[in-house]
C-alpha positions as CSV (number, residue, x, y, z in Angstrom):
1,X,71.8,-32.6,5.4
2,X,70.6,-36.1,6.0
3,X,73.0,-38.8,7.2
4,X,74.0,-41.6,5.3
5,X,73.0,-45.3,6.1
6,X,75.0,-48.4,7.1
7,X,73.5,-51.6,7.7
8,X,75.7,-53.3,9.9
9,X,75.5,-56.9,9.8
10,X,76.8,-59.7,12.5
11,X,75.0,-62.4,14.0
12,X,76.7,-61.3,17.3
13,X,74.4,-58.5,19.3
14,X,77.7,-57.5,21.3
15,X,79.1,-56.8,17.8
16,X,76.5,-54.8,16.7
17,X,76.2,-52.5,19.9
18,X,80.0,-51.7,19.1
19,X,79.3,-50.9,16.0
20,X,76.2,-48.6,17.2
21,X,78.3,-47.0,19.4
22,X,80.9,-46.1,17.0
23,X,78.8,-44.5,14.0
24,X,75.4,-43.7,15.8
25,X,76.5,-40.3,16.3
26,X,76.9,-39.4,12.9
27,X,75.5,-42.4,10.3
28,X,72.0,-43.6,10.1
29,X,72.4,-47.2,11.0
30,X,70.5,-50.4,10.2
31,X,71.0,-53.8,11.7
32,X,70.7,-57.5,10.9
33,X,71.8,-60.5,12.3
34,X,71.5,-63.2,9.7
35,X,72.6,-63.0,6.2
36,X,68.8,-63.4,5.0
37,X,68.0,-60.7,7.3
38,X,71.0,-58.7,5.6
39,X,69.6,-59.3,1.7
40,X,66.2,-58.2,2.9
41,X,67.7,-54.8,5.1
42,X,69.8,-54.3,1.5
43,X,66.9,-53.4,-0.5
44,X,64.7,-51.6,1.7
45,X,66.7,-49.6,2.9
46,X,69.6,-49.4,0.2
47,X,72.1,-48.5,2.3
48,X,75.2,-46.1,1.1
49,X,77.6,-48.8,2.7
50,X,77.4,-52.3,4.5
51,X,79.7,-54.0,7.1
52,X,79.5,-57.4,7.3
53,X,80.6,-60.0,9.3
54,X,82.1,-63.5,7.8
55,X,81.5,-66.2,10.3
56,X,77.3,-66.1,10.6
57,X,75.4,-69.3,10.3
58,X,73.7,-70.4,7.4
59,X,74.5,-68.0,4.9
60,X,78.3,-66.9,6.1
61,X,79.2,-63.1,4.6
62,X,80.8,-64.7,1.7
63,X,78.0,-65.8,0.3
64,X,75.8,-62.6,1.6
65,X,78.4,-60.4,-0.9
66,X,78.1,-62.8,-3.5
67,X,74.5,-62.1,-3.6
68,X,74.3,-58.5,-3.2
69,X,77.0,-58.2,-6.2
70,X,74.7,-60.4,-8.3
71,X,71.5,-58.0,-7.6
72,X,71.1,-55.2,-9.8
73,X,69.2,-53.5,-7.0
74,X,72.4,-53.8,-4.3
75,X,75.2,-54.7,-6.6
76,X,76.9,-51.1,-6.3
77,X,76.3,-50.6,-2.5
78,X,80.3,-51.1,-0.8
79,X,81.1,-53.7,1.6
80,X,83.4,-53.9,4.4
81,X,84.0,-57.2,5.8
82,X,84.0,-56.7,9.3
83,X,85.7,-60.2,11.2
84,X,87.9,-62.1,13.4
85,X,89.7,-63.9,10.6
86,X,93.2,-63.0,10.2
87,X,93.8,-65.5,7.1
88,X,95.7,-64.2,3.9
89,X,93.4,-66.4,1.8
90,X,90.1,-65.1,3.6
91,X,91.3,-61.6,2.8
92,X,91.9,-62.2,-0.7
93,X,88.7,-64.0,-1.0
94,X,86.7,-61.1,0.6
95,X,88.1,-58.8,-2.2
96,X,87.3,-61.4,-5.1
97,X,83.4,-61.6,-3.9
98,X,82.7,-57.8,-4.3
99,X,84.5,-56.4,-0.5
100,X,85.9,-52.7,-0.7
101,X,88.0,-53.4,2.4
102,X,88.2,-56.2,5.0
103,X,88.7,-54.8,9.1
104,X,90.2,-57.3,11.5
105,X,88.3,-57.8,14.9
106,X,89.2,-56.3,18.1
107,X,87.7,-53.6,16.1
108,X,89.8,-49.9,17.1
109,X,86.7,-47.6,16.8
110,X,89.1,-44.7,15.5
111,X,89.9,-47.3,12.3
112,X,85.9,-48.3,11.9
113,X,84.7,-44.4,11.4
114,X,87.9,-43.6,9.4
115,X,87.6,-46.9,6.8
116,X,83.4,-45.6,6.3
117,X,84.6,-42.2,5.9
118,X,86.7,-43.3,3.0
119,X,85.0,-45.6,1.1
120,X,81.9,-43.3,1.6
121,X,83.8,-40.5,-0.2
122,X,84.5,-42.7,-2.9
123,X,81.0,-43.4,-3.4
124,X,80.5,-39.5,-3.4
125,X,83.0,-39.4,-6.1
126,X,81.7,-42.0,-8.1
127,X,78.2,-40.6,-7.7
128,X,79.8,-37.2,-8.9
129,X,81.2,-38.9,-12.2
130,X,77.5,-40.3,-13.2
131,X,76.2,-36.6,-12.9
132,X,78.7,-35.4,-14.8
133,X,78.0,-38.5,-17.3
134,X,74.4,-37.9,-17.4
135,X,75.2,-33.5,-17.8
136,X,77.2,-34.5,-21.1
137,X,74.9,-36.5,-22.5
138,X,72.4,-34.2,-22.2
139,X,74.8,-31.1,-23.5
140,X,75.8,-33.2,-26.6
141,X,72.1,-34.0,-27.6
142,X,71.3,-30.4,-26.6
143,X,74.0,-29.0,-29.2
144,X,72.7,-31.6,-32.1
145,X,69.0,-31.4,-30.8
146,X,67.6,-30.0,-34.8
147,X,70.1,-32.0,-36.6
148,X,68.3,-35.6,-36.3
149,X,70.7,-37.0,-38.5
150,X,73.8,-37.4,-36.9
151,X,72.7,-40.7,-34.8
152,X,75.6,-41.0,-32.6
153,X,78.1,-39.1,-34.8
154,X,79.3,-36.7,-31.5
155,X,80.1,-40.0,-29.2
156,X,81.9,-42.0,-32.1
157,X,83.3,-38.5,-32.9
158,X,84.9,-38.4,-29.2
159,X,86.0,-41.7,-29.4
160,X,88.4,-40.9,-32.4
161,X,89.2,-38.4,-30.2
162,X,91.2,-40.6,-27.3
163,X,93.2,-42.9,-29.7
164,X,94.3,-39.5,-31.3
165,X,95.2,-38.0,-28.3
166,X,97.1,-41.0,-26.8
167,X,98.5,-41.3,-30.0
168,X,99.3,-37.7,-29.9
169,X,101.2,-38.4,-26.6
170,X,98.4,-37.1,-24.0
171,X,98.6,-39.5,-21.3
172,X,95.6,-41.7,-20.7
173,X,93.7,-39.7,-17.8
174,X,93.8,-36.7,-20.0
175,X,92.5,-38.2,-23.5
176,X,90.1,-39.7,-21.5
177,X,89.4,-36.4,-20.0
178,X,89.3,-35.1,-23.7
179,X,86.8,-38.1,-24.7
180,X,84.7,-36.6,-22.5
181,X,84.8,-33.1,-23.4
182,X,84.6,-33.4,-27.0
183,X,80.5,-34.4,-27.4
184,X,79.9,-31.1,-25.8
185,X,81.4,-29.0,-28.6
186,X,78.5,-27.5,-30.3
187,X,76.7,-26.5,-27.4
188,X,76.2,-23.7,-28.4
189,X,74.0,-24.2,-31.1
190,X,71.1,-24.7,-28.5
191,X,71.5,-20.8,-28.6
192,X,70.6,-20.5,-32.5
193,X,67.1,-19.8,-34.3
194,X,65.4,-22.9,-35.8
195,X,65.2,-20.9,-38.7
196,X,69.3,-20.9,-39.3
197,X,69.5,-24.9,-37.9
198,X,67.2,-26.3,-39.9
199,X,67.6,-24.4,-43.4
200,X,67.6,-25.7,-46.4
201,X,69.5,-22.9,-48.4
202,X,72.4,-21.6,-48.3
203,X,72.6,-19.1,-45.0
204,X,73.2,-15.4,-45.9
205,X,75.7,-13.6,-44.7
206,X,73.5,-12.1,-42.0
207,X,72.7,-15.7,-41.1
208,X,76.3,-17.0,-41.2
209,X,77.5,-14.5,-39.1
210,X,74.2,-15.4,-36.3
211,X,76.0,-19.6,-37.2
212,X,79.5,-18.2,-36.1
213,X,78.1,-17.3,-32.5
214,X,77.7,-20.7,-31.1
215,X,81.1,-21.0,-30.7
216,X,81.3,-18.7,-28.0
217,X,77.7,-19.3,-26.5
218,X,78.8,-22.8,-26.1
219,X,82.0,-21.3,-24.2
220,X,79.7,-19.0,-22.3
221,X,77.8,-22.1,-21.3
222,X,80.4,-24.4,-20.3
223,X,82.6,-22.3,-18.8
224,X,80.1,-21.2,-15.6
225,X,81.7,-25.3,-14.5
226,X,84.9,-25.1,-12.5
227,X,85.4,-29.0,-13.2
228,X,87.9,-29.9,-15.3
229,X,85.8,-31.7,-17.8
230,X,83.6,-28.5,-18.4
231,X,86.9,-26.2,-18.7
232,X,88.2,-28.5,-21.2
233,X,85.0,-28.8,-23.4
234,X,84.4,-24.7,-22.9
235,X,88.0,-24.5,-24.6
236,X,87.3,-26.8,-27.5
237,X,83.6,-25.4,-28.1
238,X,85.0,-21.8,-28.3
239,X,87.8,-23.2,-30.8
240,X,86.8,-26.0,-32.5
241,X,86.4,-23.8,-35.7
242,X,89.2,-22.1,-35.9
243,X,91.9,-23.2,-38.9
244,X,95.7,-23.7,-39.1
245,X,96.3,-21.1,-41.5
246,X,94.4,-18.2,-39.1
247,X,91.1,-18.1,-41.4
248,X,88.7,-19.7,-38.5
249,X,86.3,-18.1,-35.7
250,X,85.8,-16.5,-33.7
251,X,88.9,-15.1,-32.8
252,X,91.2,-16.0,-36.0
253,X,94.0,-18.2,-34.3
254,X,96.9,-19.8,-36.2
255,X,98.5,-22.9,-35.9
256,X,100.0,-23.6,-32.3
257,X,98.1,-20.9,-31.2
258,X,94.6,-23.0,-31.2
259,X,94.6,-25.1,-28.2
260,X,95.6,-29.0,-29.4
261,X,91.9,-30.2,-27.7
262,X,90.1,-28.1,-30.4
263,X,92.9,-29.2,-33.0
264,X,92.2,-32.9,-32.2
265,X,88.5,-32.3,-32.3
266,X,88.5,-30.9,-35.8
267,X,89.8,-33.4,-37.6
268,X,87.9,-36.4,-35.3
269,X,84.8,-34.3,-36.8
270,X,85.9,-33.8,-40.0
271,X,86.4,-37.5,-40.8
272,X,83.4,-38.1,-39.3
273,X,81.4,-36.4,-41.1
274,X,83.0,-37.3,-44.7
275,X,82.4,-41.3,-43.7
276,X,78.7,-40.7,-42.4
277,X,76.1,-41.4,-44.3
278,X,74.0,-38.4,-45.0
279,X,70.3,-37.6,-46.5
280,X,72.0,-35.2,-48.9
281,X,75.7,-38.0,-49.5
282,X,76.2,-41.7,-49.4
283,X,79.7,-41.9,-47.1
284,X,83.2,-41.7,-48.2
285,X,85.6,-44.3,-48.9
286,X,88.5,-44.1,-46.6
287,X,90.3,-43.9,-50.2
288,X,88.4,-40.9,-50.7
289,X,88.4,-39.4,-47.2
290,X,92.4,-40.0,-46.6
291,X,93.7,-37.6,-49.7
292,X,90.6,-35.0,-48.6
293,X,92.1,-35.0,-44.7
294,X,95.8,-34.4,-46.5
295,X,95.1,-31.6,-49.1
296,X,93.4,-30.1,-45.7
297,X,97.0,-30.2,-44.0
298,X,98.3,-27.1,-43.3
299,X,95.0,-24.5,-43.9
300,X,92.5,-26.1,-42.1
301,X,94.0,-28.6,-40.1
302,X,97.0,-29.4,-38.4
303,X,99.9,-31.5,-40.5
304,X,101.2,-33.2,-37.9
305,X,98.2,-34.3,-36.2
306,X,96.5,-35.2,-39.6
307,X,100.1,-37.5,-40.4
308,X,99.2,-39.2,-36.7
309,X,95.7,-39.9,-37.5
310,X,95.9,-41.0,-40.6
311,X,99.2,-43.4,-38.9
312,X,96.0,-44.8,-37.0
313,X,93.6,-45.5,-39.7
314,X,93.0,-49.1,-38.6
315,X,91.9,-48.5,-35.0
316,X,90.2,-45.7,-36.4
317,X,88.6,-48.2,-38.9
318,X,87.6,-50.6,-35.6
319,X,86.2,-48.0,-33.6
320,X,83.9,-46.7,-36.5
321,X,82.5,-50.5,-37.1
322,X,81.9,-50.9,-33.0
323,X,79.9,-47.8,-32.7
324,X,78.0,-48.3,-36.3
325,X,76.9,-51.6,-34.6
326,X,75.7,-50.1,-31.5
327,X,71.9,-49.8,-30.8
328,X,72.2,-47.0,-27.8
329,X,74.8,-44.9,-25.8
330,X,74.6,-47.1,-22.9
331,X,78.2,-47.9,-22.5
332,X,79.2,-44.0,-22.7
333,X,76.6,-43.1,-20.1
334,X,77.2,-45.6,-18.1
């Protein structure tokens, strides 16, 4: 597995050779010793973490931070201001121009390789969360890949997801969790024939009953993923079609019995669909759409949560203008 980089920075060569013989053993290391040497070092060699020293002529680390953070090409690399100033004020400072942490010279050696262990876990973690970004977006487009008329339906859909989640209660981490989860709910549908997608006509019975598997190819999918994201969306995609009143699929559940995710997720895609404008409809009025959502109460969907998001019609309102005035996905992805 190759090692990670770290361009260490310090106009002091007795400084650096700590530093080297600290982390040589297991980092690949890159030096510099002015802070124009450092900018140049940052992107050739994009390093997954710098440590810099404060106090170098010309360009002092301050600035050197400021200008990495300012690059697109650097601005997400960490930095760890490595120097002999001990001020409150210079701390603070450090953190306010882009520094992850801030070590205080005599450098312990122990401290040094246990700070970069950290902060390069983090950036393992963070790298993690952009895969899994990237994996849903492609898993939401895949389960809407024949229906190019949704536009960004499932990401506005998941975003009437959170505020009815929080709103249900969930705490934050988990209806953002949920937000998440929710574009992946059909899937499934990746697993269907053209033929049935993309029909005209009403579907036969033969072909309704070929529909009604996506639910649980989409669960089949999403349910070889251990992270918690992927568990959650498995759940909603196997469920997201079954009613209140027990008359859903696959496996006919009733009321508290359908996991609240999939619950949520229904009527998030209900209204979504009912205010979307359509080749075949113009879109509801939210006059029209709220009485719909209530004679639905109780059979298809769940009273309570129906009472809650209807409670929240005027966020719900906000959220549907921001995403009908976006141009791309770029704020979910990123």
């Amino acid at each position: 597995m190759p090692k990670n980089s770290i361009l260490c920075v310090d106009d002091e060569p007795v400084n650096l050779n700590l530093l080297r013989s600290t982390l040589q053993e297991d980092y690949k290391l890159v030096f510099a010793r002015s802070g124009a040497e450092a900018l140049t070092a940052a992107i050739k060699h994009n390093p997954s973490l710098i440590l810099l020293d404060v106090q170098m002529p010309t360009m002092n680390g301050f600035e050197v931070a400021r200008k990495l953070k300012s690059d697109p090409q650097t601005e997400s690399i960490p930095i760890i201001f490595v120097t002999s100033l001990i001020d409150e004020d210079h701390e603070q400072f450090g953190f306010e121009v882009g520094g992850v942490d801030y070590i205080t010279r005599p450098i312990s050696p122990s401290i040094v390789r246990a700070r970069v262990r950290t902060h390069l876990s983090l950036v393992r973690v963070s790298q993690l969360d952009a895969s899994h970004r990237d994996a849903i977006y492609m898993l939401g487009e895949a389960g809407h890949y024949n229906d190019t008329d949704t536009g960004v339906h499932i990401w506005r859909m998941a975003a009437y997801c959170y505020v009815l989640a929080l709103a249900a209660g969930w705490d934050q981490d988990c209806a953002k969790l949920l937000e998440m989860a929710a574009p992946m709910h059909d899937t499934g549908k990746i697993g269907i024939p053209d033929s049935i997608l993309q029909k005209p006509d009403k579907l036969t019975a033969e072909e309704w009953k070929v529909m009604k598997l996506h639910s649980r190819i989409g669960y089949d999918i999403l349910n070889k993923s251990k992270s918690p994201v992927f568990q959650l969306a498995a759940e909603i995609a196997l469920n997201h079609h079954e009613r209140w009143d027990g008359t859903g699929y696959p496996n006919g559940l009733a009321g508290e019995a359908i996991p609240e995710s999939a619950r949520i997720v229904a009527i998030a895609d209900v209204f979504d669909a009912l205010s979307m404008r359509r080749p075949y409809k113009e879109p509801w009025s939210i006059e029209r759409i709220v009485p719909t959502l209530q004679k639905l109460e109780g059979n298809h969907l769940d009273k309570r949560l129906v009472a809650i998001f209807i409670s929240i019609m005027p966020l719900i309102l906000e959220i549907k203008d921001e995403w009908n005035s976006r141009s791309s996905l770029d704020s979910f992805i990123q």
